[in-house]
Backbone atoms as SQL, in Angstrom:
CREATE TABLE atoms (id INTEGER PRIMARY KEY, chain TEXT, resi INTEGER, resn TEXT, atom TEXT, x REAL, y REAL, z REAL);
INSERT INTO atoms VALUES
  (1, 'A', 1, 'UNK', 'N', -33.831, 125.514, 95.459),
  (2, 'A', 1, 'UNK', 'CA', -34.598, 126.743, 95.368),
  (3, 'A', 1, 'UNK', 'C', -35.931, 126.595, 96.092),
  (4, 'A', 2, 'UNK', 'N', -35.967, 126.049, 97.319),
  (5, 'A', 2, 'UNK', 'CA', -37.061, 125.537, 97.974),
  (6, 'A', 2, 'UNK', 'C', -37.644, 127.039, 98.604),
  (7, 'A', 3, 'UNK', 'N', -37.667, 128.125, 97.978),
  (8, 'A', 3, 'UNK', 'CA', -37.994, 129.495, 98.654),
  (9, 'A', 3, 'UNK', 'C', -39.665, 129.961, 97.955),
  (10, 'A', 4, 'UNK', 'N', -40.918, 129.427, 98.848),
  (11, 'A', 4, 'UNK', 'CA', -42.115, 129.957, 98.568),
  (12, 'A', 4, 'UNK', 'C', -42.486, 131.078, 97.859),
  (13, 'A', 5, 'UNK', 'N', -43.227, 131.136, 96.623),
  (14, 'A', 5, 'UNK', 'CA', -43.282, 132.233, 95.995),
  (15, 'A', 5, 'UNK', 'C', -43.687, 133.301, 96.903),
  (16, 'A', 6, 'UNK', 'N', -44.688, 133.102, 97.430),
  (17, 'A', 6, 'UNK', 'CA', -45.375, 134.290, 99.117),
  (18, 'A', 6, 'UNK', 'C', -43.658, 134.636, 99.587),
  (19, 'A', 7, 'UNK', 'N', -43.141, 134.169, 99.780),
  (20, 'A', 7, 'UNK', 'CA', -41.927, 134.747, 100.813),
  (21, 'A', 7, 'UNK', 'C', -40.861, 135.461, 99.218),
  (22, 'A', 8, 'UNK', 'N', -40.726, 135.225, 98.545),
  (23, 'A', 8, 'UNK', 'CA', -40.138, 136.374, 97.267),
  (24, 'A', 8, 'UNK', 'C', -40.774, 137.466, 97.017),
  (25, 'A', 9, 'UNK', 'N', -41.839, 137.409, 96.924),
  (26, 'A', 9, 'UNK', 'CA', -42.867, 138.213, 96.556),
  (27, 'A', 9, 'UNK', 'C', -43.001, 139.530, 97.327),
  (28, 'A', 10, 'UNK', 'N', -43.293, 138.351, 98.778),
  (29, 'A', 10, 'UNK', 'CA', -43.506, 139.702, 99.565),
  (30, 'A', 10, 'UNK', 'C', -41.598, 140.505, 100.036),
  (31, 'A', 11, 'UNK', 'N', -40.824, 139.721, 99.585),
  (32, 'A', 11, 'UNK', 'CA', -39.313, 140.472, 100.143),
  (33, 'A', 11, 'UNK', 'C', -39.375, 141.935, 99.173),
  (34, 'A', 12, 'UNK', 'N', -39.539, 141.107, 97.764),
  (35, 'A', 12, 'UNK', 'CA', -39.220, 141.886, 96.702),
  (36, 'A', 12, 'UNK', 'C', -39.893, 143.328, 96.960),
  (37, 'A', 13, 'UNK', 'N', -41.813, 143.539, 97.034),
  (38, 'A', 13, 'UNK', 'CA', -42.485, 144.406, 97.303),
  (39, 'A', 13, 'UNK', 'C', -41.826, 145.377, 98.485),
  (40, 'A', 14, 'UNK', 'N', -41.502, 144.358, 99.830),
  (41, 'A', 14, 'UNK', 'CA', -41.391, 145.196, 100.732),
  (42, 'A', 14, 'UNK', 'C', -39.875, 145.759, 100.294),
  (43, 'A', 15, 'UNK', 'N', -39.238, 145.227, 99.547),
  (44, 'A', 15, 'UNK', 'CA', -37.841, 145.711, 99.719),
  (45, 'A', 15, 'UNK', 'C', -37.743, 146.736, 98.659),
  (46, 'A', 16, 'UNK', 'N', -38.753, 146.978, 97.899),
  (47, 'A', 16, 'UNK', 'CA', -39.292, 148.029, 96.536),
  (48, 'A', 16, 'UNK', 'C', -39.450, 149.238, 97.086),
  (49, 'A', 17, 'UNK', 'N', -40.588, 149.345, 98.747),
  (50, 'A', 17, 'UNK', 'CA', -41.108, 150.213, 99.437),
  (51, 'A', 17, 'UNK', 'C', -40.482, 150.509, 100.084),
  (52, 'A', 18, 'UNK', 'N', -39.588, 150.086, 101.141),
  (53, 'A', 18, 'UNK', 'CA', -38.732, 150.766, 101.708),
  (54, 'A', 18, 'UNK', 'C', -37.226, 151.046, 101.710),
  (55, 'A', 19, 'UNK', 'N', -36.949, 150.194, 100.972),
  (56, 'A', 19, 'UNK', 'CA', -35.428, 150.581, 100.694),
  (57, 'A', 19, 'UNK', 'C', -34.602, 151.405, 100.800),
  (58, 'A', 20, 'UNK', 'N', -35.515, 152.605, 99.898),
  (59, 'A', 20, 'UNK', 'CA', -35.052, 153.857, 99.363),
  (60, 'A', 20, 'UNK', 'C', -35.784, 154.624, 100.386),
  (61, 'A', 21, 'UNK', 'N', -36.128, 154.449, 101.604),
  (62, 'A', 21, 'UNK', 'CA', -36.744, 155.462, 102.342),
  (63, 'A', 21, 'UNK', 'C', -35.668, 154.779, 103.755),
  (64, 'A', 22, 'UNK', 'N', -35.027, 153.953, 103.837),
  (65, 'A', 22, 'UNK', 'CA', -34.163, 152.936, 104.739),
  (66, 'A', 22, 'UNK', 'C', -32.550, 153.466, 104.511),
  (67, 'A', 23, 'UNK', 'N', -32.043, 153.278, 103.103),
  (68, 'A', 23, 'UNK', 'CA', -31.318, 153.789, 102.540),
  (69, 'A', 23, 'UNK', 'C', -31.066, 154.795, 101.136),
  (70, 'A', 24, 'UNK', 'N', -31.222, 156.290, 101.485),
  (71, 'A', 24, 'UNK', 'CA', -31.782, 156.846, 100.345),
  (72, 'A', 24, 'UNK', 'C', -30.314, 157.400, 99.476),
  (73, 'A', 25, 'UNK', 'N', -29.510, 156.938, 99.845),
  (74, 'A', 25, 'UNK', 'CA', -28.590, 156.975, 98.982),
  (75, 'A', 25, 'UNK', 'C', -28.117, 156.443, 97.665),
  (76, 'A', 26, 'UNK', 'N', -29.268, 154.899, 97.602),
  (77, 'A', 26, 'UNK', 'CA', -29.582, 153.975, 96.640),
  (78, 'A', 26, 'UNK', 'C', -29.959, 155.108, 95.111),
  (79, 'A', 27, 'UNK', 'N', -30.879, 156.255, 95.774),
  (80, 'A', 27, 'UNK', 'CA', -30.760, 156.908, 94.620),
  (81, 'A', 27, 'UNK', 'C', -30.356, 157.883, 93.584),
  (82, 'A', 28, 'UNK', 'N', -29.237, 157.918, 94.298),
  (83, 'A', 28, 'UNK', 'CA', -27.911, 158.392, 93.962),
  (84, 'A', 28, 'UNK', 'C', -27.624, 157.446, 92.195),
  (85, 'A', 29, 'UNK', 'N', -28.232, 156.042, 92.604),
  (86, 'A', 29, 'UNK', 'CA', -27.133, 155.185, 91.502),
  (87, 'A', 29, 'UNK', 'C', -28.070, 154.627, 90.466),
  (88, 'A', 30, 'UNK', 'N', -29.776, 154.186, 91.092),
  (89, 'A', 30, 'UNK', 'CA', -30.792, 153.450, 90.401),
  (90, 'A', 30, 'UNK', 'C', -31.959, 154.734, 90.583),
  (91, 'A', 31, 'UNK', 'N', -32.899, 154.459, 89.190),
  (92, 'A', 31, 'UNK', 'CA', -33.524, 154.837, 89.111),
  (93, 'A', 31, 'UNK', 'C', -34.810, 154.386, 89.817),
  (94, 'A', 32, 'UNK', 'N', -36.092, 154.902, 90.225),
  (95, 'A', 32, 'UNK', 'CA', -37.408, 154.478, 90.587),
  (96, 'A', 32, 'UNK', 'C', -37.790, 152.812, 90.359),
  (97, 'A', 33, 'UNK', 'N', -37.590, 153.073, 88.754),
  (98, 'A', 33, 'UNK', 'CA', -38.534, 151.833, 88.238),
  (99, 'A', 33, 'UNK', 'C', -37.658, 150.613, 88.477),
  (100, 'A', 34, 'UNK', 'N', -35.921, 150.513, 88.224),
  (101, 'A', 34, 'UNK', 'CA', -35.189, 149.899, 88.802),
  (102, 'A', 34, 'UNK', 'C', -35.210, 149.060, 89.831),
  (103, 'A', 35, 'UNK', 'N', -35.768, 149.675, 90.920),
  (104, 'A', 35, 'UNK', 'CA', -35.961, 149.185, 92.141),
  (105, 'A', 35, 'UNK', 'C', -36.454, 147.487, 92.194),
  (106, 'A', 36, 'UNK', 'N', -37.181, 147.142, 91.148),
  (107, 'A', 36, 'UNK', 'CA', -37.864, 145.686, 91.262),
  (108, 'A', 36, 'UNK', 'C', -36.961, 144.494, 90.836),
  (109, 'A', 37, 'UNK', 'N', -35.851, 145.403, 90.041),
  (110, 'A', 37, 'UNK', 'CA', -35.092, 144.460, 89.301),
  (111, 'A', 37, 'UNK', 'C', -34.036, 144.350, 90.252),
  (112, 'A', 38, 'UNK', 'N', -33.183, 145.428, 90.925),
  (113, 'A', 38, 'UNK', 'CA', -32.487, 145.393, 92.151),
  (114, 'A', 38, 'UNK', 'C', -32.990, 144.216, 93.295),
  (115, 'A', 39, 'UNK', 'N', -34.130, 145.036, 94.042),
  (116, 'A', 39, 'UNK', 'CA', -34.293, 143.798, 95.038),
  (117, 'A', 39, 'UNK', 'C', -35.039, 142.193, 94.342),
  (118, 'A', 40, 'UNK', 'N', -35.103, 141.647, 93.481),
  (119, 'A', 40, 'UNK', 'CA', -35.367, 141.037, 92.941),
  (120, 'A', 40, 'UNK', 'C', -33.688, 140.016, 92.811),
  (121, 'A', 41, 'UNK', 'N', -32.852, 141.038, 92.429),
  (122, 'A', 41, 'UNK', 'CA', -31.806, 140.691, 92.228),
  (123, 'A', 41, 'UNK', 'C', -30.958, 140.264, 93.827),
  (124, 'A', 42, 'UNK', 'N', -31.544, 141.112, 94.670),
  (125, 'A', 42, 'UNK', 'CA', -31.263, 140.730, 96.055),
  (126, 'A', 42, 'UNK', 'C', -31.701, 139.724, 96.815),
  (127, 'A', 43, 'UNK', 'N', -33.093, 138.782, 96.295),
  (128, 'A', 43, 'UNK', 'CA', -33.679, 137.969, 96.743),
  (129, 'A', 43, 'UNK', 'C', -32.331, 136.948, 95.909),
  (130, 'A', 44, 'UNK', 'N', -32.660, 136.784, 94.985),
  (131, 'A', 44, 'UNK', 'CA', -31.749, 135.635, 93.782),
  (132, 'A', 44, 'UNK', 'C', -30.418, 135.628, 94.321),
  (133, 'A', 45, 'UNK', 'N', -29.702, 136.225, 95.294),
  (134, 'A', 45, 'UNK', 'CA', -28.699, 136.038, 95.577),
  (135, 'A', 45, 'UNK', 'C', -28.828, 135.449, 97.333),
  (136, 'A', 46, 'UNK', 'N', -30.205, 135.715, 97.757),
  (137, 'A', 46, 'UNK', 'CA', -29.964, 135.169, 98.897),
  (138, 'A', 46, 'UNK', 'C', -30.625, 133.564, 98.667),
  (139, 'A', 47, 'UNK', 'N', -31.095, 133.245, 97.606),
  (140, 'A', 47, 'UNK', 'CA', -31.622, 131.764, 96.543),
  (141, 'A', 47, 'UNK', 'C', -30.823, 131.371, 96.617),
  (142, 'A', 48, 'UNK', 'N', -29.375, 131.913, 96.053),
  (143, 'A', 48, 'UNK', 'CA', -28.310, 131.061, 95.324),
  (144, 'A', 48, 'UNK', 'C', -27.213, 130.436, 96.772),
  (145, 'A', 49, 'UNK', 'N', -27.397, 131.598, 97.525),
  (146, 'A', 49, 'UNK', 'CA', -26.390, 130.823, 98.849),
  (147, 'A', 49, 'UNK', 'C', -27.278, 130.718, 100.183),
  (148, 'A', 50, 'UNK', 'N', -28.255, 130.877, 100.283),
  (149, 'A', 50, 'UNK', 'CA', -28.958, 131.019, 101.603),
  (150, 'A', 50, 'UNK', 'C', -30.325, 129.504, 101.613),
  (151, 'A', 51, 'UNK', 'N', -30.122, 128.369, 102.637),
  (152, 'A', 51, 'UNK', 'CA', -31.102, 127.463, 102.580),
  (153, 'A', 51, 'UNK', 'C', -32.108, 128.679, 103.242),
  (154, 'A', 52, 'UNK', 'N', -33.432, 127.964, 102.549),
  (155, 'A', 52, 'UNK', 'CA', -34.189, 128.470, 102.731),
  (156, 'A', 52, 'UNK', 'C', -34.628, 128.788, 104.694),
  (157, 'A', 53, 'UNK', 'N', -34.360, 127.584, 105.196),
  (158, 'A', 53, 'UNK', 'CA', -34.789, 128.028, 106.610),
  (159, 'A', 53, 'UNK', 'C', -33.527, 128.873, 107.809),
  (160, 'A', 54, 'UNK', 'N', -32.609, 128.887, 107.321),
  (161, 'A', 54, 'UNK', 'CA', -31.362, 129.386, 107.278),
  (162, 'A', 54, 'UNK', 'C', -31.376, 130.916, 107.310),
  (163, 'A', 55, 'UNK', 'N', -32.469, 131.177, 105.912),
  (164, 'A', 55, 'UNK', 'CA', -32.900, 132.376, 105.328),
  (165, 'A', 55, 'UNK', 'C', -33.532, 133.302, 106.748),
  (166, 'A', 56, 'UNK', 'N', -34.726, 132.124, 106.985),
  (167, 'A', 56, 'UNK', 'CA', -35.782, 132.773, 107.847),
  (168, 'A', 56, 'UNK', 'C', -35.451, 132.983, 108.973),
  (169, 'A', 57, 'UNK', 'N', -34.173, 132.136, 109.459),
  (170, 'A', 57, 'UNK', 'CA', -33.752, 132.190, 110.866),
  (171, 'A', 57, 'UNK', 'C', -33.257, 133.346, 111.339),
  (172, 'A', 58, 'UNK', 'N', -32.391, 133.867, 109.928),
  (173, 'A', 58, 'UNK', 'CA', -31.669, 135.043, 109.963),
  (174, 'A', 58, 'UNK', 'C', -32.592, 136.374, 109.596),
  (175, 'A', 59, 'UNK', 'N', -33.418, 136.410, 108.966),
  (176, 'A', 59, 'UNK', 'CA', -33.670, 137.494, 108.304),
  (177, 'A', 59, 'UNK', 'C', -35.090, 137.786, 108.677),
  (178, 'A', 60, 'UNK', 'N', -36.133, 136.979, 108.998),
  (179, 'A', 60, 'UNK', 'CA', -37.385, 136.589, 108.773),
  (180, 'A', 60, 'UNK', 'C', -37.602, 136.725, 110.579),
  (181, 'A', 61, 'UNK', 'N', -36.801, 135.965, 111.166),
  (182, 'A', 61, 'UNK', 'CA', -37.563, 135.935, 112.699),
  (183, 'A', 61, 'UNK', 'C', -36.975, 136.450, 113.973),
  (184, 'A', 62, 'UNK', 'N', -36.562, 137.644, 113.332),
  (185, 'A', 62, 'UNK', 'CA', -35.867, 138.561, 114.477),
  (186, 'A', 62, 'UNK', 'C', -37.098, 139.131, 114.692),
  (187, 'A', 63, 'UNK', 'N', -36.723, 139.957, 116.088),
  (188, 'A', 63, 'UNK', 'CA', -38.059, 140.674, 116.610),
  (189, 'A', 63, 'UNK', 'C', -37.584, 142.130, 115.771),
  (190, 'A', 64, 'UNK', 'N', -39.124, 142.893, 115.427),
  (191, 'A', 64, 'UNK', 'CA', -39.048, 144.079, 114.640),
  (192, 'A', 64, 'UNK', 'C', -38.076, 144.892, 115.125),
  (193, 'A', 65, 'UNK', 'N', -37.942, 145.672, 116.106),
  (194, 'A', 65, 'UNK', 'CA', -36.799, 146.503, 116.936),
  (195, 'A', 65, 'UNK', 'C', -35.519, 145.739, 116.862),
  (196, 'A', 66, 'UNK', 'N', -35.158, 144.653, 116.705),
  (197, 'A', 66, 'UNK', 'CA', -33.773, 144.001, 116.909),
  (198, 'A', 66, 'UNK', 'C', -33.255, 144.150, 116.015),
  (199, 'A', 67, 'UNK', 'N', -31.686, 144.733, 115.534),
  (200, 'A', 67, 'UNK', 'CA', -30.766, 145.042, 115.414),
  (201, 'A', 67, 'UNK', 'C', -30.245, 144.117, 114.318),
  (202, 'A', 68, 'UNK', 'N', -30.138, 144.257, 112.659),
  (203, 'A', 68, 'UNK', 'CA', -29.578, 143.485, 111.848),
  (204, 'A', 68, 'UNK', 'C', -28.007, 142.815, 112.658),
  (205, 'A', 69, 'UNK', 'N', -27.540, 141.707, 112.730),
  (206, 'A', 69, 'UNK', 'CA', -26.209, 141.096, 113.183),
  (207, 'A', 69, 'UNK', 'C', -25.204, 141.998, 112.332),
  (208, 'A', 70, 'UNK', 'N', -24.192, 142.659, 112.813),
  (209, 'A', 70, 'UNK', 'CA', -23.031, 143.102, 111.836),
  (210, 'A', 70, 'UNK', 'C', -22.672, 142.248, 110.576),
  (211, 'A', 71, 'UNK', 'N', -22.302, 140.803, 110.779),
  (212, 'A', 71, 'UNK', 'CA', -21.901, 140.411, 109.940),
  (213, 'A', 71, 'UNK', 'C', -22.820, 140.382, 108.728),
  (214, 'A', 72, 'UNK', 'N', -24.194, 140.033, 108.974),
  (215, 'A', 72, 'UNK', 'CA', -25.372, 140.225, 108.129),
  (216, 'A', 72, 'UNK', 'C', -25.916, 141.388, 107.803),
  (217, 'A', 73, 'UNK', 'N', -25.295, 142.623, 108.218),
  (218, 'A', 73, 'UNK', 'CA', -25.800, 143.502, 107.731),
  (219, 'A', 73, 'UNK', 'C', -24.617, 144.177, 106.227),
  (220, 'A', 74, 'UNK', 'N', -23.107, 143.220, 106.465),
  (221, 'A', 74, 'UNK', 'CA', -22.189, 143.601, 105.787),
  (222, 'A', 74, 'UNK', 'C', -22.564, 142.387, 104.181),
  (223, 'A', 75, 'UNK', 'N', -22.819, 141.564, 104.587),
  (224, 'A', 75, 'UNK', 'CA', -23.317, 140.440, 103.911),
  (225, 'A', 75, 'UNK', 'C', -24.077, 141.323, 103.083),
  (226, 'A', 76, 'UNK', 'N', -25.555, 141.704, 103.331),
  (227, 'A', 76, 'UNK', 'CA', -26.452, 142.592, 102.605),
  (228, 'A', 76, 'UNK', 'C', -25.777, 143.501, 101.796),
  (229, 'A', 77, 'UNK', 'N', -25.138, 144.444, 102.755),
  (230, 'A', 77, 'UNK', 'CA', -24.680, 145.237, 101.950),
  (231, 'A', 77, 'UNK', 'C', -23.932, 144.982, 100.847),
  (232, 'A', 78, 'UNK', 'N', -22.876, 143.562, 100.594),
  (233, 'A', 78, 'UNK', 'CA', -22.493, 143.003, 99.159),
  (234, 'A', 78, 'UNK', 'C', -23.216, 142.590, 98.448),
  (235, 'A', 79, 'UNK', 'N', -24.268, 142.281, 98.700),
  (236, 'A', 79, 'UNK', 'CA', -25.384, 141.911, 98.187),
  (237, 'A', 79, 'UNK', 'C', -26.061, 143.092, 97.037),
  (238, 'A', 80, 'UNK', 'N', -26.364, 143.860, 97.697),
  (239, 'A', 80, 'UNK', 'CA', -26.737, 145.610, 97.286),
  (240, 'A', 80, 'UNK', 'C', -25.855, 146.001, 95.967),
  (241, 'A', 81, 'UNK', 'N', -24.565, 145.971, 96.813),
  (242, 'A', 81, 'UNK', 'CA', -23.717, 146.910, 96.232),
  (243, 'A', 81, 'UNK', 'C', -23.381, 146.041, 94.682),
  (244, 'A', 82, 'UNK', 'N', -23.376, 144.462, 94.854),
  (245, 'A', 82, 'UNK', 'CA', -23.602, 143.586, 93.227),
  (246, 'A', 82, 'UNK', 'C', -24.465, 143.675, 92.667),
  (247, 'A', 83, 'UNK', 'N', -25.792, 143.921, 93.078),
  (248, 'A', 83, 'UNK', 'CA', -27.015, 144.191, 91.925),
  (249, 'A', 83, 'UNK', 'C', -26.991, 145.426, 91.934),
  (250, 'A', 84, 'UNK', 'N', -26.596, 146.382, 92.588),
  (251, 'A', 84, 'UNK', 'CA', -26.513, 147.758, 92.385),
  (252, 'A', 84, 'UNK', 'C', -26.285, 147.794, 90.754),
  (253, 'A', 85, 'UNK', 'N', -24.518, 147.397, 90.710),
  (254, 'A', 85, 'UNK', 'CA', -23.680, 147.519, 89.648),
  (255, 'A', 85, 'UNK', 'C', -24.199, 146.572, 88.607),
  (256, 'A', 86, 'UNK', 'N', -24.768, 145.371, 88.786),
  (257, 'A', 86, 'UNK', 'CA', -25.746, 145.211, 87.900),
  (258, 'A', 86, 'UNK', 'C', -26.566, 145.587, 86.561),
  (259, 'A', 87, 'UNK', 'N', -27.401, 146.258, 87.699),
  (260, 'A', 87, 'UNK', 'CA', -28.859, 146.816, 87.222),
  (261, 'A', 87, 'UNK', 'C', -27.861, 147.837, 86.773),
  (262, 'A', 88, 'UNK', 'N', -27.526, 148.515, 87.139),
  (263, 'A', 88, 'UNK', 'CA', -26.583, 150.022, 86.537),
  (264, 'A', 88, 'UNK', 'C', -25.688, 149.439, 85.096),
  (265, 'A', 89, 'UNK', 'N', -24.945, 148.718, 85.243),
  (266, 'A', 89, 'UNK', 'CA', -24.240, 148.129, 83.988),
  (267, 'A', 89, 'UNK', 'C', -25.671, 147.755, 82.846),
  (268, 'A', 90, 'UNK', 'N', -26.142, 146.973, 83.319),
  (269, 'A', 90, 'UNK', 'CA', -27.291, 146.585, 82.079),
  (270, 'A', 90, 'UNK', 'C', -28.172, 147.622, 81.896),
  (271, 'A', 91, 'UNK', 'N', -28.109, 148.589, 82.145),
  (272, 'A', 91, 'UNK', 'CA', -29.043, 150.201, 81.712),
  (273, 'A', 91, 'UNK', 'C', -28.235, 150.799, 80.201),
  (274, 'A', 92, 'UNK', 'N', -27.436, 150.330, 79.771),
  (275, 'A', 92, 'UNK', 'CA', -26.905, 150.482, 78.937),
  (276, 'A', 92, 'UNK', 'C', -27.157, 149.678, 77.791),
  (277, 'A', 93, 'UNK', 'N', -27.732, 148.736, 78.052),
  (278, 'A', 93, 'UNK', 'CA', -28.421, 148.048, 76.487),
  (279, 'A', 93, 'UNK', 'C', -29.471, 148.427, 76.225),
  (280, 'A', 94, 'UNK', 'N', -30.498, 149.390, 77.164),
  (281, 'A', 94, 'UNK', 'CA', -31.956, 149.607, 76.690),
  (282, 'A', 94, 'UNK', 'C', -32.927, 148.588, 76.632),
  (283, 'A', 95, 'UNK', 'N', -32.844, 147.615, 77.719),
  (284, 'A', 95, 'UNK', 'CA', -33.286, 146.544, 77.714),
  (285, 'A', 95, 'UNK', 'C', -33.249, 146.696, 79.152),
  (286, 'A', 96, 'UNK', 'N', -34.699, 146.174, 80.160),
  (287, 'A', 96, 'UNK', 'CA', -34.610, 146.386, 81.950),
  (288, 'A', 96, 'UNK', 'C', -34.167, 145.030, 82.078),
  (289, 'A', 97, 'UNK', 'N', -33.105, 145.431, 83.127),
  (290, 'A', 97, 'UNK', 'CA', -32.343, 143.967, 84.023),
  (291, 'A', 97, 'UNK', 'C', -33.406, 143.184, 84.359),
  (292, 'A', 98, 'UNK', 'N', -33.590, 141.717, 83.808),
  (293, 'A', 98, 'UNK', 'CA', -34.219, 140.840, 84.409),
  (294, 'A', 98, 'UNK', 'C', -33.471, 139.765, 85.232),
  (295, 'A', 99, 'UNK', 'N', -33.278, 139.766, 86.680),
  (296, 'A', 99, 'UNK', 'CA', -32.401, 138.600, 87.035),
  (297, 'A', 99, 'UNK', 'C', -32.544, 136.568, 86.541),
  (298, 'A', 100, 'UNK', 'N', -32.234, 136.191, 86.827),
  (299, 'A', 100, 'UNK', 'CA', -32.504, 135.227, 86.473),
  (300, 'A', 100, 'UNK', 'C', -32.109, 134.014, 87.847),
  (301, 'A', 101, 'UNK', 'N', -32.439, 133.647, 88.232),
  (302, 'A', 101, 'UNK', 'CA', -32.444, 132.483, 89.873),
  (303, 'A', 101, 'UNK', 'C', -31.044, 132.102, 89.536),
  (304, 'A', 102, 'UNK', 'N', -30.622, 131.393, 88.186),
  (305, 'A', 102, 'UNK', 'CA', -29.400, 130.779, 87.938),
  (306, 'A', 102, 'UNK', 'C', -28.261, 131.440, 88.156),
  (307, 'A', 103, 'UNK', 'N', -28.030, 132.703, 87.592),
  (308, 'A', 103, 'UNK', 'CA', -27.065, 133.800, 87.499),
  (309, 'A', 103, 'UNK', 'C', -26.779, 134.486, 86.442),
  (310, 'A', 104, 'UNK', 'N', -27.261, 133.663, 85.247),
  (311, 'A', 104, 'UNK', 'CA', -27.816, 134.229, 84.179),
  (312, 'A', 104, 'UNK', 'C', -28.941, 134.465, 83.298),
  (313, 'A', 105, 'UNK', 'N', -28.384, 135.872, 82.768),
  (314, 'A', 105, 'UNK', 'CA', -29.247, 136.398, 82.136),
  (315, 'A', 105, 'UNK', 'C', -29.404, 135.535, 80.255),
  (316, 'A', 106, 'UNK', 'N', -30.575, 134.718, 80.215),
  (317, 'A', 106, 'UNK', 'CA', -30.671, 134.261, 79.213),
  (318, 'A', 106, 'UNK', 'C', -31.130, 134.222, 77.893),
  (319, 'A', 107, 'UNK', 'N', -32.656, 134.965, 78.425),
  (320, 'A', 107, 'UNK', 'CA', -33.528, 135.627, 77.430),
  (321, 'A', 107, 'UNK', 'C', -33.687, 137.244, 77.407),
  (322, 'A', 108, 'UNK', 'N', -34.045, 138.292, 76.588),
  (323, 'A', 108, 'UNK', 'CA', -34.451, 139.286, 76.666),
  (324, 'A', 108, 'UNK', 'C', -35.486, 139.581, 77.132),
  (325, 'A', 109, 'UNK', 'N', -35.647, 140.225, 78.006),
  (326, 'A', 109, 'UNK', 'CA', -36.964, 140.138, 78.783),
  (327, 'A', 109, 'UNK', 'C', -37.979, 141.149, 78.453),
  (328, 'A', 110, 'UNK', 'N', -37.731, 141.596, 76.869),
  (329, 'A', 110, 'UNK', 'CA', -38.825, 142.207, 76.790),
  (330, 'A', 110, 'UNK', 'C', -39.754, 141.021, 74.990),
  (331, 'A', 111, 'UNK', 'N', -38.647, 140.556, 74.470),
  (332, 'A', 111, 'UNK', 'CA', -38.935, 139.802, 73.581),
  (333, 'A', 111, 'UNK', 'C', -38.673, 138.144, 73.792),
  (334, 'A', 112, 'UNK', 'N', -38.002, 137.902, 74.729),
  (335, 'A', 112, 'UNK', 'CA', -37.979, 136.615, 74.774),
  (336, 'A', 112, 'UNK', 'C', -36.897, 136.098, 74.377),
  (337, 'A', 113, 'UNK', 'N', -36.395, 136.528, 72.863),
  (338, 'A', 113, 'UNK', 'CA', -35.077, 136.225, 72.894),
  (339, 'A', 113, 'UNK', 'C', -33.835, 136.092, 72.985),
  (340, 'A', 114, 'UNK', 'N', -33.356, 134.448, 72.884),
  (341, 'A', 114, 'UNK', 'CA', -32.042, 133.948, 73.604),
  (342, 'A', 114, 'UNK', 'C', -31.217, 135.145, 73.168),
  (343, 'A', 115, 'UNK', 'N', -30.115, 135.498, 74.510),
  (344, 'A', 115, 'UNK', 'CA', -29.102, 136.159, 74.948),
  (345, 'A', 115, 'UNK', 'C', -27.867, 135.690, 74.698),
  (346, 'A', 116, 'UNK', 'N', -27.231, 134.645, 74.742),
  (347, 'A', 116, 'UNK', 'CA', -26.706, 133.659, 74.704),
  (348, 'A', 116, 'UNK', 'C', -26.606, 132.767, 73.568),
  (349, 'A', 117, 'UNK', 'N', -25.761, 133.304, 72.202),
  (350, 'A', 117, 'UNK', 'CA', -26.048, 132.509, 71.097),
  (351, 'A', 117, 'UNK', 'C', -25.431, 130.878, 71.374),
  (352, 'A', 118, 'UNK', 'N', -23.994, 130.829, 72.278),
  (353, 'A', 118, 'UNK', 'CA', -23.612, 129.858, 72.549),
  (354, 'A', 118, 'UNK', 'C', -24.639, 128.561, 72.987),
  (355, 'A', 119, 'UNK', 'N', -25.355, 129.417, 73.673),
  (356, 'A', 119, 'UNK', 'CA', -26.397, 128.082, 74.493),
  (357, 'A', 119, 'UNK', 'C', -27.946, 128.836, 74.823),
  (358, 'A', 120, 'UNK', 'N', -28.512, 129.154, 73.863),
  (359, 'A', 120, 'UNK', 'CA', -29.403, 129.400, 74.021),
  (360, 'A', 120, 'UNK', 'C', -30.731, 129.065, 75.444),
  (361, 'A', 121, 'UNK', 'N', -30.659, 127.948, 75.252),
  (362, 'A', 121, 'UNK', 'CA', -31.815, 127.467, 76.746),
  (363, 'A', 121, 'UNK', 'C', -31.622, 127.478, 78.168);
């Protein structure tokens, strides 16, 4: 998980701000406030399979005008379309999707507590 908090931070924000002005069909499915837990959820998945410089090669140091790669733009889009369904599935406990780096969700993220009676930590 060698991915600089500055480089999450700023994905998450920028991917908060434009997303839904990039692709506004997103709000068709998620709500406003949603949005942090989505791309949040989109960073954590590019954590879980993407080395970090791997990350930047692809995503980070194209020139602004240049053209997402097809295959990486289909990539994203599974990406999307799993925290989409996500964040949308967990709107149903009344509790906001908190991702978690691992893949799970462990604690309640508004009280803290374990999710997971099996294994709490």
């Amino acid at each position: 998980w060698p991915y600089p908090s500055w480089q999450i931070t700023g994905y998450v924000n920028n991917c908060v701000n434009t997303f839904p002005q990039q692709y506004p069909q997103i709000r068709q499915f998620l709500w406003p406030t949603e949005m942090g837990a989505f791309c949040s959820c989109v960073m954590d998945k590019f954590r879980q399979e993407w080395a970090y410089d791997d990350y930047v090669k692809n995503f980070q140091l194209r020139a602004p005008n240049e053209p997402i790669p097809p295959v990486l733009g289909e990539l994203l889009g599974d990406y999307a379309q799993e925290c989409t369904g996500r964040v949308v599935e967990h709107r149903s406990t009344g509790v906001p999707y908190a991702p978690d780096p691992d893949g799970k969700i462990r604690r309640d993220f508004q009280t803290g507590k374990p999710l997971n009676e099996e294994n709490p930590t």
